[in-house]
N, C-alpha and C positions, 0 to 999 in steps of 0.2 A: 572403096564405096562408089556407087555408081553418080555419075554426074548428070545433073539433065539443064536446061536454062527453057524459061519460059517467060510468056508476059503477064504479070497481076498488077491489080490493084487491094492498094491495101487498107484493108476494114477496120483494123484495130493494133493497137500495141501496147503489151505489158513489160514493165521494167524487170530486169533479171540479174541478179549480183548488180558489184557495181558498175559495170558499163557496158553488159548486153542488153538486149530487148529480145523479144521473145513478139513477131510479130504474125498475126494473121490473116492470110491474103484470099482470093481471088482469081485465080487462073484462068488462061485462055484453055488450054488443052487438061491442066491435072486436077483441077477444082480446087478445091478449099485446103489450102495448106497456112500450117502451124510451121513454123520456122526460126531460128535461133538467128540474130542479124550479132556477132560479134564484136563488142567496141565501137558501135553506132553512138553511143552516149558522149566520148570524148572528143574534145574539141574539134582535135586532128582525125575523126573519123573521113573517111574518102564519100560515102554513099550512104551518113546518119543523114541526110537531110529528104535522100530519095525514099525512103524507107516511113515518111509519116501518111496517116492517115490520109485517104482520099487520092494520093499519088500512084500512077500507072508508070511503072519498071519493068524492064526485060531484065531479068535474072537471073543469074548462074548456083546450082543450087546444089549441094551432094545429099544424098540420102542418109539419116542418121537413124541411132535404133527405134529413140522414140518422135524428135522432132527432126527435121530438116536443119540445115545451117544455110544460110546464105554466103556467099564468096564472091557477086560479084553485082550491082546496079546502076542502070545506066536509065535516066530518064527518061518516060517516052510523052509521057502527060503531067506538068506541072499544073496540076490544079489548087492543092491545099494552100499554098499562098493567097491565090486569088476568093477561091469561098471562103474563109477564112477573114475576109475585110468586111465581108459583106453575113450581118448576125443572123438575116432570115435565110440566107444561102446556108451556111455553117450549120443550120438546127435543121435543116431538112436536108443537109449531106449527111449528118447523123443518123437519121432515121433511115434513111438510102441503103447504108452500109450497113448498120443492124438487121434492117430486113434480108439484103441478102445476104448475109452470114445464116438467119434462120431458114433461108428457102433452099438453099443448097445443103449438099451432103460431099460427103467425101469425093465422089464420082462428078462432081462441078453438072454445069451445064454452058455450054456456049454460049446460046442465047443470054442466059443470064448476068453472063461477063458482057458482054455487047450493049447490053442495055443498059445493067451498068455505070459502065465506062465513059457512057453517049450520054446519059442522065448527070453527071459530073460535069462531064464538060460542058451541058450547058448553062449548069449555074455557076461554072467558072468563067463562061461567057455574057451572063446574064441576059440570052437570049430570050427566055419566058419568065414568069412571075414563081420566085421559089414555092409558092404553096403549088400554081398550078403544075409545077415539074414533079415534084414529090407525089403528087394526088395522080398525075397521069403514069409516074414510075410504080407506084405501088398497087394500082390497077392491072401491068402488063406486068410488073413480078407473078403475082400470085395467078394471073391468068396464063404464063410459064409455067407457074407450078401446079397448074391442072387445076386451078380453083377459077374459071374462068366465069364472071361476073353477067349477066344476062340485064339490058337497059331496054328491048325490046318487045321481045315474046316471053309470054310469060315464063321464068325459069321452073318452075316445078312442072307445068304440063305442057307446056309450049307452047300457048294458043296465042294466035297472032290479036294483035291489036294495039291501042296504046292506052295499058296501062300505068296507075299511078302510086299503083301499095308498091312498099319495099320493104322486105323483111329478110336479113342479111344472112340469115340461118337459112332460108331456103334459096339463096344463091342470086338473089337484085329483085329484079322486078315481078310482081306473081299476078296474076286475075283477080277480079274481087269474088271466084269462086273456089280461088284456092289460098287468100287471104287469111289469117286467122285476125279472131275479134279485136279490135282495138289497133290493125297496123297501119303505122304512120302510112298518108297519103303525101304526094310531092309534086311539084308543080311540074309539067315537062319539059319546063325551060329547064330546070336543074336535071330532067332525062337525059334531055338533052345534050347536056356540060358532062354529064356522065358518060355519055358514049362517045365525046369530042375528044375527052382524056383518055379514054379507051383504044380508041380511033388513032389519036395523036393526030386532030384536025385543032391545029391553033388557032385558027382564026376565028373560027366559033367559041373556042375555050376563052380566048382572050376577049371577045367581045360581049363575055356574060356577066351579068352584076353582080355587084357585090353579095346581096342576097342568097342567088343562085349559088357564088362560091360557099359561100359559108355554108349551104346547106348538102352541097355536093360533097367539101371536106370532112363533113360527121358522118356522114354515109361510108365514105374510104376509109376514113380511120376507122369504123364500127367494123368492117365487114374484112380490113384486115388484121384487127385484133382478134375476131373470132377465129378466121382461118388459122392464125399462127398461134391459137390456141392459148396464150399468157401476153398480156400487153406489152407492145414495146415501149422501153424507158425512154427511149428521146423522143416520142411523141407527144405528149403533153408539154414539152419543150419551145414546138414547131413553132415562130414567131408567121404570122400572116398580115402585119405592119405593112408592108411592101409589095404586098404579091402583085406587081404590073410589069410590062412587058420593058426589057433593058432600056431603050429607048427613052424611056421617060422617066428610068432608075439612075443610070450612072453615065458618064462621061466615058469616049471610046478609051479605047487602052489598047493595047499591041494584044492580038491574042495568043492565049501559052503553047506551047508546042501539043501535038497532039498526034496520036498514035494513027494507024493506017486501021480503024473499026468505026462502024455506022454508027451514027449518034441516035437520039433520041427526036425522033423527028415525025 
């Protein structure tokens, strides 16, 4: 059977007999693979630990008839430990890896792996505030996946200006002539924070109130529930307790190892 080794990160694991997993990844080059990790469950396994959710592996992999089997992982990004201590990182690496499980298909995407992978690492680094990494990750997925969100010109006719209706079905921000009756109006500071997480300009993400987030975060989550067509379960999960910049959240720490792709920046 043919052998191939690639790099993923991995979105999910199910248990399988007693002591395989059955885990689904992420790939640099082959996209979204379903794979059979053997004897990852027992103690003495060599690479059950590289194999948990949220971890980036270079993997050696042979082709089976219905899944893949894994044969071989070697760390490249130890992140699950570190998101994992921290509860509002952990519920918005959830959603992360939900999402792109749903925005990918079989045939992957790069980009999608790169963002990713960089979106990880930086709530394992607790470089920004987990709500604003999440709300900026899940604005660049679906604008990846060709749902790309409009904070400027109107998105239905394109008419420059600034407006303040936002109606998520017609794509962010629209005119008040192509507005229908009754859509929410929003301050343009919160346009604003919209197109900062868009943008991935932190300084202006970080430097918006509270207010603003909260109102930028129901926007994100509205408008990628719609696109993904059925709600994602770990979102109503997403803890926003903490969303500030690492600095003022946690104590330094040695950072994890980390693979040679752009982060989230």
């Amino acid at each position: 059977m043919p052998v191939y080794r690639d790099e993923a990160v991995v979105l999910r694991t199910h248990k399988l007999g007693e002591a395989d997993r059955i885990v689904t990844l992420l790939s640099r080059r082959h996209g979204k693979i379903r794979a059979v990790a053997k004897g990852v469950r027992r103690t003495a396994s060599k690479f059950g630990a590289r194999l948990e959710p949220f971890m980036v592996a270079d993997l050696q992999l042979y082709e089976g008839r219905t899944l893949d089997v894994i044969t071989q992982a070697e760390s490249l990004g130890s992140y699950g430990a570190e998101i994992s201590q921290d509860y509002a990182a952990y519920t918005a690496a959830n959603a992360m890896v939900e999402t792109a499980d749903r925005v990918t298909e079989a045939e992957g995407s790069l980009q999608q792996y790169l963002l990713l992978v960089g979106a990880l690492r930086s709530l394992a680094r607790r470089e920004h505030g987990p709500g604003l990494t999440l709300d900026s990750y899940l604005l660049r997925a679906l604008a990846l996946a060709g749902w790309a969100p409009s904070f400027e010109d109107c998105s239905r006719c394109a008419k420059p200006g600034e407006h303040r209706a936002v109606v998520v079905q017609l794509g962010g921000i629209v005119c008040d002539e192509c507005a229908p009756p009754g859509a929410p109006r929003i301050e343009r500071s919160t346009i604003a924070l919209l197109g900062a997480l868009l943008t991935g300009d932190w300084a202006r993400a970080e430097a918006a109130p509270e207010r603003d987030r909260n109102q930028a975060s129901g926007i994100v989550a509205a408008y990628a529930q719609w696109h993904l067509e059925r709600g994602l379960r770990s979102l109503p999960h997403v803890s926003r307790d903490a969303d500030e910049p690492a600095a003022r959240r946690a104590p330094d720490r040695a950072a994890p190892s980390t693979p040679a792709q752009t982060g989230i920046q």
